[in-house]
C-alpha positions as MATLAB code, in Angstrom:
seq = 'XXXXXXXXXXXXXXXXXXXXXXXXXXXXXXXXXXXXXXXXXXXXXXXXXXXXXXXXXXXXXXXXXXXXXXXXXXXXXXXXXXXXXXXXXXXXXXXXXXXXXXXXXXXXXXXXXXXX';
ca = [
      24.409   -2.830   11.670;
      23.733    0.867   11.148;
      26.520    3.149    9.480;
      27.601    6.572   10.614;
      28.886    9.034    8.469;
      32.204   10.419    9.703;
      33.552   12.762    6.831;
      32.605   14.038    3.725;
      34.157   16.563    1.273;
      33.490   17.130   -2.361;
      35.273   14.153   -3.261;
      34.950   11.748   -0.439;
      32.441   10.187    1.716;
      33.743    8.150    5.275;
      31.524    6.008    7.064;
      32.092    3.755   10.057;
      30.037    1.155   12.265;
      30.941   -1.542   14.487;
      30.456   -5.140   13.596;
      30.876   -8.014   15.873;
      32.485   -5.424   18.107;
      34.754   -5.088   15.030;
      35.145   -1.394   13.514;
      34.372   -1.056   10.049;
      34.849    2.206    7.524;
      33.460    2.284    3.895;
      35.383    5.058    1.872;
      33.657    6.299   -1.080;
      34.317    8.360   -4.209;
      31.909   10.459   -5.183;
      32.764   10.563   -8.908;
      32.345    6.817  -10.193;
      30.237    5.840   -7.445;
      33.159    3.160   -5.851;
      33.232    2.006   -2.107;
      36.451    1.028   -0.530;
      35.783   -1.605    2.657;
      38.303   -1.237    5.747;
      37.621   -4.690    7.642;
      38.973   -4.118   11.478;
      41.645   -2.040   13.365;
      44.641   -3.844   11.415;
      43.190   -2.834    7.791;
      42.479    0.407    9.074;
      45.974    1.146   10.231;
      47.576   -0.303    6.999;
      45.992    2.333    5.255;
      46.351    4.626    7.737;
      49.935    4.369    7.740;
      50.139    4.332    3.841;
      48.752    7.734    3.720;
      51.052    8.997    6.478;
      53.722    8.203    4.520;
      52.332   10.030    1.110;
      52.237   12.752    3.334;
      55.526   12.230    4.506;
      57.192   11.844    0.979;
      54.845   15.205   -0.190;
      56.809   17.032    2.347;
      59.887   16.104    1.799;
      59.755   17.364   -1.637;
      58.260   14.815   -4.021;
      55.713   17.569   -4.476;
      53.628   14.746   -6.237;
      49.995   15.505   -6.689;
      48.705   12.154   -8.042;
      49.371    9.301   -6.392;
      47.751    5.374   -7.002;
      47.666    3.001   -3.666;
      46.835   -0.548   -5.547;
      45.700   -3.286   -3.267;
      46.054   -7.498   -3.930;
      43.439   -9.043   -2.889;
      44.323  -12.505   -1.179;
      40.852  -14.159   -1.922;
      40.609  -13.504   -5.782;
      43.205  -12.732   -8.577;
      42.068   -8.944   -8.665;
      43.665   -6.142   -8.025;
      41.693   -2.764   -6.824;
      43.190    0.601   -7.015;
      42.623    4.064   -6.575;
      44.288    7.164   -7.153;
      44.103    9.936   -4.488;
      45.504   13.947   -5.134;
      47.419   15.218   -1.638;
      44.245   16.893   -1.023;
      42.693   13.637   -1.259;
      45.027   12.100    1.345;
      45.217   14.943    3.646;
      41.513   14.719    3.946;
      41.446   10.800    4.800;
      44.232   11.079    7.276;
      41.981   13.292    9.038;
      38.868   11.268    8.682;
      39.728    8.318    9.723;
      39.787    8.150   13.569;
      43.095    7.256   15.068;
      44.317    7.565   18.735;
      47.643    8.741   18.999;
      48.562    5.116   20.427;
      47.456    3.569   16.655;
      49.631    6.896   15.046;
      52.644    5.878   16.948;
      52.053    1.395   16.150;
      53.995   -0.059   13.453;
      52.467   -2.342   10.901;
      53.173   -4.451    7.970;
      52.225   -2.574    4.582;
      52.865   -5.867    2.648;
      49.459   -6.280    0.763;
      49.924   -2.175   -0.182;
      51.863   -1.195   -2.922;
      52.796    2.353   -4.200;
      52.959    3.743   -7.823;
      52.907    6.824   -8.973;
];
């Protein structure tokens, strides 16, 4: 399993490889040294479509710059989260490769929640 790095700003490093014919994306922070595991098309879009709709509530005049995406975990009691500026999510949403097929799908944000 060999990584590939995708994207990387000052903030933000994206890497991807494919596992068991399975795509996989490790998103990390460069300050604190944290890596954030996307497991598979379906995790990928959950997030995906989280960020769109940061973007979406930016623009439609939140104006927001923080924002904290927290994440249950089904396998342990923990909770993980992380807080991204608009910068920050701009900069994913580009990152992370999509087909316009996977922008246009619908998924269940369940296991997301927003605060900020």
């Amino acid at each position: 399993m060999e990584s590939s790095l995708i994207a990387q700003n000052q903030n933000w490093r994206v890497r991807s490889c494919l596992l068991g014919g399975e795509e996989e994306y490790a998103i990390t922070k460069e300050s604190g040294r944290f890596t954030f595991y996307l497991h598979g098309r379906t995790e990928k879009l959950i997030f995906y479509k989280k960020l769109q709709s940061i973007l979406e509530s930016y623009e439609e005049g939140t104006k927001e710059n923080l924002w904290t995406l927290c994440f249950d975990s089904v396998q342990s009691p923990m909770e993980f989260c992380m807080t991204l500026t608009i910068d920050d999510v701009k900069f994913l949403l580009e990152a992370l490769p999509t087909t316009e097929a996977e922008k246009q799908m619908r998924v269940e944000e369940e296991l997301i929640k927003e605060v900020h």
